[in-house]
N, CA and C of each residue as an Amber inpcrd file, in Angstrom:
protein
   282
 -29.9120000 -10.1480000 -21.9510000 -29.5700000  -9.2090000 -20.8910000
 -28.0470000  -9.0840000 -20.7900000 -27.7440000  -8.2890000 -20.5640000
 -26.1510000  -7.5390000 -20.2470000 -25.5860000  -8.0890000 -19.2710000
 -24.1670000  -8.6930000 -19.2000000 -23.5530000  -8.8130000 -18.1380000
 -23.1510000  -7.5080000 -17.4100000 -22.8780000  -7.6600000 -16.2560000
 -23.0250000  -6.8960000 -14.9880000 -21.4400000  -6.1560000 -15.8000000
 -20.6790000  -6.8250000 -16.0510000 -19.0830000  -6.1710000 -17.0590000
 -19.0810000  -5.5380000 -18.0430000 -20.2780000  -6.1680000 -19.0350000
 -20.4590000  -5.3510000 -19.9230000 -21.2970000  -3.8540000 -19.7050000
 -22.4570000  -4.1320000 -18.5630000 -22.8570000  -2.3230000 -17.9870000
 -22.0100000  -1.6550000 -17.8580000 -21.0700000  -2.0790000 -17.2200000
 -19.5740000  -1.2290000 -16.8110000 -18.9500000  -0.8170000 -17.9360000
 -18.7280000  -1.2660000 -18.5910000 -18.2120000  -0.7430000 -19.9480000
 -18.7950000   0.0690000 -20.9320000 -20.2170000  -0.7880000 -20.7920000
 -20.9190000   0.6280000 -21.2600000 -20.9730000   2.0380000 -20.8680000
 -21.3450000   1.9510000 -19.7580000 -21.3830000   2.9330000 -19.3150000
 -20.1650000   3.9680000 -19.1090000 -18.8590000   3.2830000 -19.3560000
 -17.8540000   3.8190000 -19.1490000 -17.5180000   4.8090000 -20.5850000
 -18.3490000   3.7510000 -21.6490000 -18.1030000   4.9600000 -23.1090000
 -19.0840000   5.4240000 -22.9090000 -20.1880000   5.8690000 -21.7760000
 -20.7110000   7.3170000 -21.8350000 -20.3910000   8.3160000 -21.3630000
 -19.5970000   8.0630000 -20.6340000 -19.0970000   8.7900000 -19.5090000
 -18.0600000   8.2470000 -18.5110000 -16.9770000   8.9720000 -18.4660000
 -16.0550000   7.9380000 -17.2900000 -15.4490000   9.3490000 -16.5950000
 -15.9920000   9.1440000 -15.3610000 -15.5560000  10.6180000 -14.2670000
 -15.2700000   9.6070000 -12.8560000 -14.5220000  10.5540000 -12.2000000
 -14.0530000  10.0540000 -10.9410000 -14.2440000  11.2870000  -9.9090000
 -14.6600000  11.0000000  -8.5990000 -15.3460000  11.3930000  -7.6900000
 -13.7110000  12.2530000  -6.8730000 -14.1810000  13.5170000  -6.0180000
 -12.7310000  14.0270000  -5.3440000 -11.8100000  13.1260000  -4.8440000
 -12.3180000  12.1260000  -4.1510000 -11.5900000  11.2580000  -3.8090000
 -10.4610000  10.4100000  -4.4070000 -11.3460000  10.1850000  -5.4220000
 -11.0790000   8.9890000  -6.4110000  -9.6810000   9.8720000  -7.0650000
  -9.6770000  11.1860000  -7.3040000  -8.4810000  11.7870000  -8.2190000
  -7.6240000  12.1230000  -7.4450000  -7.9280000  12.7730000  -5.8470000
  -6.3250000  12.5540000  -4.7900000  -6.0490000  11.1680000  -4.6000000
  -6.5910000  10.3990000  -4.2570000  -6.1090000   8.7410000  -3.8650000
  -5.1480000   8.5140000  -5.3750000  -5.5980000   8.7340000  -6.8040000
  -4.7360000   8.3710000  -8.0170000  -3.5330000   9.2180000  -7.7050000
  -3.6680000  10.1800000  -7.4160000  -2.4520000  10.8180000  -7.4020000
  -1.3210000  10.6460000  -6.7860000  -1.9110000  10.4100000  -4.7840000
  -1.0100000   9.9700000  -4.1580000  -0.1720000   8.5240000  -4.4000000
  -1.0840000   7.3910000  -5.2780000  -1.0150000   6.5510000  -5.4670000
  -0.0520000   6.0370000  -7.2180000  -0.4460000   7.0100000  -7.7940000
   0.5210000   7.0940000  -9.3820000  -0.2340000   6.2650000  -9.8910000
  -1.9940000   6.2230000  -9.7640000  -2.5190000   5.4080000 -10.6220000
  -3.1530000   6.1940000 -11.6750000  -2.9220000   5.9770000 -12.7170000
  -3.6240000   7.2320000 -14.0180000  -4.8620000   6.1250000 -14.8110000
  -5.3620000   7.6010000 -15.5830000  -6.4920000   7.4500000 -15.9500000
  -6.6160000   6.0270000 -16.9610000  -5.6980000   5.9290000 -17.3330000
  -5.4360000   4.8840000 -18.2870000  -5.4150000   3.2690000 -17.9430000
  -5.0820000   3.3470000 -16.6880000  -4.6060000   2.1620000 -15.7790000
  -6.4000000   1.6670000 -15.3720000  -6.9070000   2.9340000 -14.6900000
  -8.4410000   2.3860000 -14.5270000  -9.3400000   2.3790000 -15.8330000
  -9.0770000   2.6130000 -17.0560000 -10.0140000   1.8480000 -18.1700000
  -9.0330000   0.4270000 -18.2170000  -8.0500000   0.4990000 -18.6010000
  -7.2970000  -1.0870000 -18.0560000  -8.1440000  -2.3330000 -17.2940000
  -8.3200000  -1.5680000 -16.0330000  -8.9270000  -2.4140000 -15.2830000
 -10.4290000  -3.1180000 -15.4320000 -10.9550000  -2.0200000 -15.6860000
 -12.2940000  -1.7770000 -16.1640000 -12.3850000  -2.9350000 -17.5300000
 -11.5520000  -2.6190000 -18.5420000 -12.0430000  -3.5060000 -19.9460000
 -11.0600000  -4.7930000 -20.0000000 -10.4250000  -4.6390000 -18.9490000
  -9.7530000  -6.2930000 -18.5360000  -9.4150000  -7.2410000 -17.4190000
 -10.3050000  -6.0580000 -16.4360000 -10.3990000  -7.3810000 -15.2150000
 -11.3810000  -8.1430000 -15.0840000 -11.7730000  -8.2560000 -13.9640000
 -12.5660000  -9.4990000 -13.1240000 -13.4020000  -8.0910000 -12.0060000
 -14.8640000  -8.7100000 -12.2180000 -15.3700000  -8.3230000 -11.1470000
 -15.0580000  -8.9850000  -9.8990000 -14.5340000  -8.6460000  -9.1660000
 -14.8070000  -9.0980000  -7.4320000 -15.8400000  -9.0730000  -6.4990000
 -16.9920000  -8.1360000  -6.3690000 -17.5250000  -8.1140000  -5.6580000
 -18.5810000  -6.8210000  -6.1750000 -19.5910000  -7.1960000  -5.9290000
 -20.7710000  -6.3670000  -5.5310000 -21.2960000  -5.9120000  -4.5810000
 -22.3520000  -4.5840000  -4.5270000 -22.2360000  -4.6720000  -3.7040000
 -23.8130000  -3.4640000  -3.7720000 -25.0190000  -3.9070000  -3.0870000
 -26.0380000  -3.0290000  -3.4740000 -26.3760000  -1.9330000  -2.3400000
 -26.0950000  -0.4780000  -2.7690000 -26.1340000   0.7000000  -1.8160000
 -27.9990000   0.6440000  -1.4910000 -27.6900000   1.8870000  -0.2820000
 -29.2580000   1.7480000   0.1810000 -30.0880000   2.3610000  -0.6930000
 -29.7180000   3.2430000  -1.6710000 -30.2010000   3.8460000  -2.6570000
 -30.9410000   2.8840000  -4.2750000 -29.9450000   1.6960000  -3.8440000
 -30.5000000   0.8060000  -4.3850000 -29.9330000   0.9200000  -6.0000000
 -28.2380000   1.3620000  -5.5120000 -27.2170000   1.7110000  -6.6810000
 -26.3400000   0.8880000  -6.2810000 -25.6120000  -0.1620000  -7.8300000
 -24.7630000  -0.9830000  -7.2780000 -23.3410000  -1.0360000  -7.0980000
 -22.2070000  -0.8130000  -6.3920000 -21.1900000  -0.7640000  -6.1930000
 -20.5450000  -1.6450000  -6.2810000 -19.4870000  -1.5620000  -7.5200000
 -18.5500000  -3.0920000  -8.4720000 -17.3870000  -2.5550000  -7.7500000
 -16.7560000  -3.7850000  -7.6790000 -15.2540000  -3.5050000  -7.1770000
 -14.5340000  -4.5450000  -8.5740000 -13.7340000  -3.9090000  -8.7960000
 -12.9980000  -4.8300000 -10.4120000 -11.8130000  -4.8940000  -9.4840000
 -10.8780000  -6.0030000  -9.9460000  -9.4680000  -6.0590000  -9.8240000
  -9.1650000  -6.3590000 -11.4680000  -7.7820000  -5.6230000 -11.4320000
  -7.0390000  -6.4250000 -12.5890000  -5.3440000  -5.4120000 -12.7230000
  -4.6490000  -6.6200000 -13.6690000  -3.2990000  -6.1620000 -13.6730000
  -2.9120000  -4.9210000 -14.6050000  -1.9940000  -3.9620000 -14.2270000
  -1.7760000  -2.5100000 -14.8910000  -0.7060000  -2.9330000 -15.9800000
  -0.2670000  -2.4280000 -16.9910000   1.1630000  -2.3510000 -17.7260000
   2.4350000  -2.3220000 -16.8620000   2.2160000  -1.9610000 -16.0670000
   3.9160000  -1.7270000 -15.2680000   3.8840000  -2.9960000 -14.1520000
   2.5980000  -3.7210000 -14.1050000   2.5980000  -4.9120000 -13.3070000
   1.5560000  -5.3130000 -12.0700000   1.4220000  -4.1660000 -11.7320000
   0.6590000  -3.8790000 -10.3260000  -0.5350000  -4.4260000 -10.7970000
  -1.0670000  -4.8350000  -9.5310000  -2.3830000  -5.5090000  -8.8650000
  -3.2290000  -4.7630000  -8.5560000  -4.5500000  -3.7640000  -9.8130000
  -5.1080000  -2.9150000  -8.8850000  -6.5770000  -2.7310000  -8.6090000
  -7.6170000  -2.3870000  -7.9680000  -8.6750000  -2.4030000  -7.5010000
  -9.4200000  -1.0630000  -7.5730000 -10.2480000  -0.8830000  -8.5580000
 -11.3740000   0.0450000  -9.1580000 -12.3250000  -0.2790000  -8.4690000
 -12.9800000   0.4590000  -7.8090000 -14.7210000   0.8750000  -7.2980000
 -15.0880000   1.5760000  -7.8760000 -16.3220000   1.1510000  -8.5910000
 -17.5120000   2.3570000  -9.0990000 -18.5440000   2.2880000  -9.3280000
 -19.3020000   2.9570000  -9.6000000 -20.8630000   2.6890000  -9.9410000
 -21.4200000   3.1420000 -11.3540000 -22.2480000   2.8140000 -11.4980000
 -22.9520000   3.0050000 -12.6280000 -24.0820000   4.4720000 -12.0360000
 -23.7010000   5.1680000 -12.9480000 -24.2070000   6.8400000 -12.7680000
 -23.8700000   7.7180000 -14.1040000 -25.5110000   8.1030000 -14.7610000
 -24.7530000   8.7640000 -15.6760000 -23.5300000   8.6630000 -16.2790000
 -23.3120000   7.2270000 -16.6190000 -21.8970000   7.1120000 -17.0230000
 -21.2610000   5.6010000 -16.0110000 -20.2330000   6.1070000 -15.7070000
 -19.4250000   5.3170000 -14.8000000 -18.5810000   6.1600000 -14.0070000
 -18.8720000   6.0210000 -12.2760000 -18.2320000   6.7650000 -11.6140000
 -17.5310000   6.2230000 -10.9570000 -16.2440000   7.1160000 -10.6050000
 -15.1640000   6.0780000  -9.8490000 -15.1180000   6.3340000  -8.1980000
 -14.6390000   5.9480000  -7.8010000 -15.2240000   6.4320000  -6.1070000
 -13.8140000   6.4620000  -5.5110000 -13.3080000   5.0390000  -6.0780000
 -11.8490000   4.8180000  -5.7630000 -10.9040000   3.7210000  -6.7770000
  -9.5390000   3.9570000  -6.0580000  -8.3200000   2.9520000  -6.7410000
  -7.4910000   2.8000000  -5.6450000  -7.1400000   1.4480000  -6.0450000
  -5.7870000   1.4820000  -5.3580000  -4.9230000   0.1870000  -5.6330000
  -4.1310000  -0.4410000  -4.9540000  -3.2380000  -1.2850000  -5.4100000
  -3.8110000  -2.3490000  -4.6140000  -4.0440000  -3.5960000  -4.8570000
  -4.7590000  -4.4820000  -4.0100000  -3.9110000  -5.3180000  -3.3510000
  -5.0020000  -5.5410000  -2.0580000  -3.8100000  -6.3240000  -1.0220000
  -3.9340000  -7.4220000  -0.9740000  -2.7240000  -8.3890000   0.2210000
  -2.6810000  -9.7170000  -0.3110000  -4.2330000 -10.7960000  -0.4830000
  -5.3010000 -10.3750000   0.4910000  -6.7340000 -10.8670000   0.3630000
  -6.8010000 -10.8410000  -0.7830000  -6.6790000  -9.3290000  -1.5630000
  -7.4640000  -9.2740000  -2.2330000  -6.7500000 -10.1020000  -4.3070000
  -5.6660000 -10.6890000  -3.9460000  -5.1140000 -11.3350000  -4.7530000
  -5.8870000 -12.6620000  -5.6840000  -6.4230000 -13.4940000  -4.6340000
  -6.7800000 -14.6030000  -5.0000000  -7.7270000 -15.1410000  -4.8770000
């Protein structure tokens, strides 16, 4: 059976889209597309998390090229969908 990291990855070479949200929050934020496969094929899951739909919501952390600390949400959907990003806070460090 598949680790819960490796679904994510899979699913990410079927498909990797990000939700309205997910592409103003990158923007305001200067996080690019590149930074969240980053995260995705070299962090750490943090947390799970099972919707009422009975779809599961991963939160990854991991470190970008320019240094930053950052935090991917997404789900597994047709692919891999992103919901959100952002730069993670001090909780969410350690």
């Amino acid at each position: 059976m598949l680790d819960e990291k490796q679904k994510i990855i899979n699913a990410m070479g079927q498909a990797l889209y990000y939700t309205d949200h997910a592409r103003i929050k990158m923007i305001e934020r200067n996080i690019t597309r590149e930074d969240v496969r980053m995260v995705i094929l070299h962090g750490i899951i943090t947390r799970t998390e099972k919707e009422k739909n009975s779809t599961i919501k991963y939160k990854l952390r991991g470190r970008i090229l320019d240094g930053r600390l950052l935090v991917v949400v997404c789900v597994i959907q047709n692919g891999c969908l992103i919901i959100t990003t952002y730069e993670a806070t001090v909780e969410e460090t350690g």
